[in-house]
N, C-alpha and C positions, 0 to 999 in steps of 0.2 A: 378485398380479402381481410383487411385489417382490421374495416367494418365491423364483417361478421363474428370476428373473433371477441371483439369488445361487446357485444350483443350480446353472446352467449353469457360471457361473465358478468355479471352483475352486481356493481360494489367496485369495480377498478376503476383506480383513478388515474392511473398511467397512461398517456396515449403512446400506439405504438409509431406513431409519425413522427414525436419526439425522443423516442425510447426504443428502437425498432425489436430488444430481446426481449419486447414485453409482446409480442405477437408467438413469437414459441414458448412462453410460458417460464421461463429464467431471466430471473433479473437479481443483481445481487456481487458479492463481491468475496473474497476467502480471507477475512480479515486474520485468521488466528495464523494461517499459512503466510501472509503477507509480514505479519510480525516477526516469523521465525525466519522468514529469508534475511531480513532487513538484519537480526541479533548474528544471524548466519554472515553478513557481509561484511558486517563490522570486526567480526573475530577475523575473518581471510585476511581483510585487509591489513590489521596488527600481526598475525601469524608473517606477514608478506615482508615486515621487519627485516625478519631473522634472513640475513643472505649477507651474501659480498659486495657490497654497495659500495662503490667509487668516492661517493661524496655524500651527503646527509641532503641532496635535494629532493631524492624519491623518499626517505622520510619525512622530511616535512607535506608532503603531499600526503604520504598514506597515511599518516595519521592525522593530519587536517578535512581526510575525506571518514575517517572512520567517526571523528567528532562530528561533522554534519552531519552524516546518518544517525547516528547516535543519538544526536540532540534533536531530529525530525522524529525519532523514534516516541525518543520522551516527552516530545510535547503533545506525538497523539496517544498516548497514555493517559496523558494528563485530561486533552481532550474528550475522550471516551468517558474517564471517571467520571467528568463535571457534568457530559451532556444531559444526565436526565436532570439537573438542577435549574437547567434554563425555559 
């Protein structure tokens, strides 16, 4: 089946043996929506602050997790900018 599908199209270079969403025709990913979750996760997290906390342990976590996100954020920014230079 996967065969014929690669037969039909002519010019793919995708196998769908290694790739199997390349057999129903989607292959791809939601970059712009994955960014905004990520900006999204990072404010919850700091928003998460604000409460009646016992001790400063759950702050140093949420704000140590909101800087990871944060700084994975920035570096595929940074990544994305540079790619078409390589």
């Amino acid at each position: 089946m996967a065969g014929k599908a690669i037969e039909k199209r002519s010019g793919t270079e995708v196998d769908p043996r290694d790739e199997p969403s390349a057999e129903w025709g989607w292959h791809g990913g939601f970059p712009k929506a994955t960014r905004f979750a990520g900006w999204f996760t990072v404010f919850a997290l700091l928003v998460m602050l604000i409460g009646n906390h016992e001790n400063n342990t759950e702050n140093v976590w949420l704000v140590g997790l909101a800087l990871s996100v944060a700084f994975g954020l920035v570096l595929d920014m940074r990544r994305r900018r540079t790619s078409w230079r390589r």
